[in-house]
N, C-alpha and C positions, 0 to 999 in steps of 0.2 A: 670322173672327177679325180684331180691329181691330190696327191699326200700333201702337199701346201694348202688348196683350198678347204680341203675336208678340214684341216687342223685347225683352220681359220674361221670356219664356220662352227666349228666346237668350241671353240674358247670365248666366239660370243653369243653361246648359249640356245644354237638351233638345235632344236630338239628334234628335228626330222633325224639330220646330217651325227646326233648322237646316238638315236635309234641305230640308223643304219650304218654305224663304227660299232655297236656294239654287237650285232648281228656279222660284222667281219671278223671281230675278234674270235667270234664264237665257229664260224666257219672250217670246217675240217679241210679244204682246199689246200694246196699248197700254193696254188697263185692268192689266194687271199691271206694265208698266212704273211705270206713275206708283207703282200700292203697292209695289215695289219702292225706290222713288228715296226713298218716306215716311219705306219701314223701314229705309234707308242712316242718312238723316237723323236718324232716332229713336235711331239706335245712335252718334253723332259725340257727340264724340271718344271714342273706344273704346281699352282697352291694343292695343300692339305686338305682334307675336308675329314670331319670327327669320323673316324668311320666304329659302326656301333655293330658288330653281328647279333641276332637273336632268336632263340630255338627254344622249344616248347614242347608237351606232350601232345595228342593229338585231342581236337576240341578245346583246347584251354582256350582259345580264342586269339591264335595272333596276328587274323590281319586285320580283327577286331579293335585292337591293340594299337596293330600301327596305323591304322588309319585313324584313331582317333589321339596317339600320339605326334605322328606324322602333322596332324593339322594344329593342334598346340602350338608346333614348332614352328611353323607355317605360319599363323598367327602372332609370332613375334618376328616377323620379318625374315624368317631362315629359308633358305630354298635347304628343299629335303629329296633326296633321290632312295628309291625302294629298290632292289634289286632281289628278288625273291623266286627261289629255288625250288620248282616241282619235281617231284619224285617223275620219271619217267617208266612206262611198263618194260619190263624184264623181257617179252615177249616181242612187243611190237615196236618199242621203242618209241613210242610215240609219249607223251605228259599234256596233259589237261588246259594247264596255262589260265588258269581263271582268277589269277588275284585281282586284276586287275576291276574283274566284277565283284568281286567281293570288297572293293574298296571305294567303293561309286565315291563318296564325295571326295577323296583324297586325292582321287583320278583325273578330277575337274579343274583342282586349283593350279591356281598357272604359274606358283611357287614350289609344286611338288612335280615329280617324276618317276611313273612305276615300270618295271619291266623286270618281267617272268622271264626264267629260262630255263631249260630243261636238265635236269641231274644227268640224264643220258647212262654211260656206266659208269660214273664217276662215282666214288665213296667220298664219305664225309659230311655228308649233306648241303655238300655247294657242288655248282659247275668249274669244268676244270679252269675255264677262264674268266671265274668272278671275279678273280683281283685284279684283272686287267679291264673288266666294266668298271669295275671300283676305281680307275687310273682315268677311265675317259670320265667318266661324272666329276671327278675332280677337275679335271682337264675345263668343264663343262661351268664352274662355277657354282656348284652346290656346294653348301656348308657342313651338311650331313647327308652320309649315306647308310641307308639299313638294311642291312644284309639279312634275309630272315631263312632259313635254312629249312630242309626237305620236313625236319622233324626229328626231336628227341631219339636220340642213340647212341651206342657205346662210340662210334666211328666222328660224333657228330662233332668232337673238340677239333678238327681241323677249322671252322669256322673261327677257333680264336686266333689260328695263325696268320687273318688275313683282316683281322680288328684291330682296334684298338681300346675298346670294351665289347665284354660279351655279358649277353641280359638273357638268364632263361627265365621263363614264364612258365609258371604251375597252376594247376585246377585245384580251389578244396576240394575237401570230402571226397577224394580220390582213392580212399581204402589206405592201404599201407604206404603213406607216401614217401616213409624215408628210402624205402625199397625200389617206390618204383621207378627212382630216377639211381641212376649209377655213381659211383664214388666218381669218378673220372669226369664226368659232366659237369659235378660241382664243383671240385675241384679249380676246374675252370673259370666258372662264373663270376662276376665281379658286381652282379645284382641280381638277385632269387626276387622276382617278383611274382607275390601269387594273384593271381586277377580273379574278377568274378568275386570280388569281397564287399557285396553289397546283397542286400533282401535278405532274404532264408539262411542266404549260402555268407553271410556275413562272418557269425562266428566262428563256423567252420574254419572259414578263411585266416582268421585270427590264430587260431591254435595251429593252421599249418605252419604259419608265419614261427610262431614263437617255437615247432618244434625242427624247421630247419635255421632258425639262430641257435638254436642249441646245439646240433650238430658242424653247425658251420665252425662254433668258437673250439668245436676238439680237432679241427682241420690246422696241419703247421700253417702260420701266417707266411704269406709269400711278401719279398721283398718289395716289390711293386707296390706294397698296398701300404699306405696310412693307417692305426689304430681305428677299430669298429669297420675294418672291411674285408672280406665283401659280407654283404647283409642280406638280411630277407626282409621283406616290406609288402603291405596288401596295397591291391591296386585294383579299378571297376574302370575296366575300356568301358564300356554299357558306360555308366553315369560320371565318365572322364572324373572320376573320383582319386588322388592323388598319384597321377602323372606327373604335376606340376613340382610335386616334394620327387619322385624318381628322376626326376631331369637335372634337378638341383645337385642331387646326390653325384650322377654323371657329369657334371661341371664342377662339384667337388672334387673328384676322384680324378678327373680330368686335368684340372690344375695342379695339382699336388704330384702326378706323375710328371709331368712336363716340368716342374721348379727342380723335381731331383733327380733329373736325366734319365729314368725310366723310358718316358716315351719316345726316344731319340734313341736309345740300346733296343727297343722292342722293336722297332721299324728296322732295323740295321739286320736283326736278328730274323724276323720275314724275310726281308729280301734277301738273304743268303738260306735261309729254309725254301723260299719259293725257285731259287735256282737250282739250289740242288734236285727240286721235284719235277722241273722243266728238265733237266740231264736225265732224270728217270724214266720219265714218261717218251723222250723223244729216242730210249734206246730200246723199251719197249714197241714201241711204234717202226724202228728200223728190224725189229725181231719177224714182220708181217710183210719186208719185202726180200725178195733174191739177194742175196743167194741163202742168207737166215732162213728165211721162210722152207724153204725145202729141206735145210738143214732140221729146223724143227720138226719140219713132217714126218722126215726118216727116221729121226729119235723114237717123234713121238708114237710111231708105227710097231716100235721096238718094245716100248714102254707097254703097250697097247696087247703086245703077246707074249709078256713077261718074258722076252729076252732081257730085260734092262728093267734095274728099279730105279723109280723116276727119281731120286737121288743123284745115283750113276749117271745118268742123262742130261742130268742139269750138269755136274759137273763136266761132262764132257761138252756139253755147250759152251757152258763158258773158255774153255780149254779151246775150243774150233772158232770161236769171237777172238782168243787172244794173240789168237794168231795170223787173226784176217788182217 
């Protein structure tokens, strides 16, 4: 299939032909790369769609969450696209890939769209080329896409360089909970919701709420944000118990960036963060073939028998790069 038709079948919404563009994208090939970067090309300038990233502790419940917000939104006519990030093994390299089972009825509606993909060794808790499935779902016709990330971690704020809201999701009765999420994460955030704030675990839920709005209000307020944000709020995916108020808030917060050119400076500001990290990652990636590659091996050979400290080494690499 040629970069014309693919682009053509994407933009009216097969979801075979967007599967299998997003599986190109992700592709390490260098023949795929290039029909990858074609069919970017072929689909520019494409509509917006909200994109919402969102990461969690582990058990809080998030594809609990998004599949019963996901269907909400679905319910008011929205096509909603999932793109959700499994940790990959360190060893075998292989990931599990099961959101998709853990989302049965979300999976079903012919308004939504889920597709897992592998963290691989990618840090941050997204894949290296989420933003560019985030590009074909837009490309695609969906209105929202929800990026849900490997899992809560100091690395994981790279998810908000490729949102445009970022939701993390907290467990009550989680022990020390101002601790156990990092300054850095909240920071971040633009809605602390805690879920699971229904039955027993109701109250609990309550006072985690009120004790990260306390810490939230000693955080400098970032420019982007309106008075009262970002917040914490209780939520029950389980008894879709107010979703409906958390969505409102994300169309508040949503509108108000957009009226004062926020959301037009934050996209501008991605796409010049995501090139800079494509010039990173493709010099890294040229450090694994000839004549680099042997160059490294000799250093690191060096390094290896404390002829050289791997300081020295690095410098002189770069010094034998700057010269090629």
């Amino acid at each position: 299939m040629d970069t014309t038709e693919r682009a053509r079948l994407i933009r009216a919404g097969d979801r075979r032909a967007l599967a299998r563009a997003i599986t190109l994208v992700e592709s390490a090939r260098p023949d795929h790369r290039d029909q990858a970067l074609a069919l970017l090309a072929a689909l520019r300038p494409g509509p917006q769609a909200l994109r919402i990233g969102l990461s969690g502790t582990p058990g809080v419940g998030k594809s609990t969450f998004i599949e019963a917000f996901g269907l909400m939104l679905t319910g008011q006519g929205l096509k909603v696209a999932v793109l959700a990030v499994d940790p990959s093994s360190a060893r075998s390299g292989g990931s599990i890939l099961g959101d998709k089972t853990r989302m049965e009825q979300l999976s079903r509606d012919p308004n939504a769209f889920i597709r897992p993909s592998p963290s691989q060794t990618q840090l941050g808790g997204v894949a290296r080329r989420t933003r560019e499935a985030v590009a074909l779902c837009e490309a695609a016709g969906f209105d929202i896409v929800l990026i849900e990330t490997v899992g809560v971690g100091q690395s994981e704020t790279v998810v908000a360089e490729l949102s445009d809201l970022f939701l993390l999701l907290l467990a009550p009765a989680g022990g020390d909970e101002l601790q156990g999420v990092k300054r850095g994460i909240m920071e971040m955030a633009d809605l602390i919701l805690v879920n699971k704030a229904d039955g027993d675990l109701k109250p609990a839920a309550m006072r985690t709420v009120a004790d990260y709005s306390g810490a939230l209000h000693l955080l400098r307020r970032r420019p982007q944000d309106p008075k009262g944000f970002p917040k914490a709020m209780p939520v029950s995916a389980l008894a879709s118990e107010g979703l409906a108020t958390a969505w409102e808030e994300v169309q508040t917060l949503t509108a108000w960036r957009k009226a004062n050119g926020h959301w037009d400076r934050t996209r501008a500001d991605q796409a010049r963060h995501w090139f800079e990290e494509e010039v990173r990652q493709g010099l890294l990636s040229a450090l694994t073939r000839e004549p680099q590659k042997g160059l490294m091996a000799g250093l690191g050979d060096r390094v290896a028998r404390g002829e050289l400290a791997p300081e020295a080494a690095a410098a002189e690499m770069l010094r034998l790069l700057g010269r090629a």
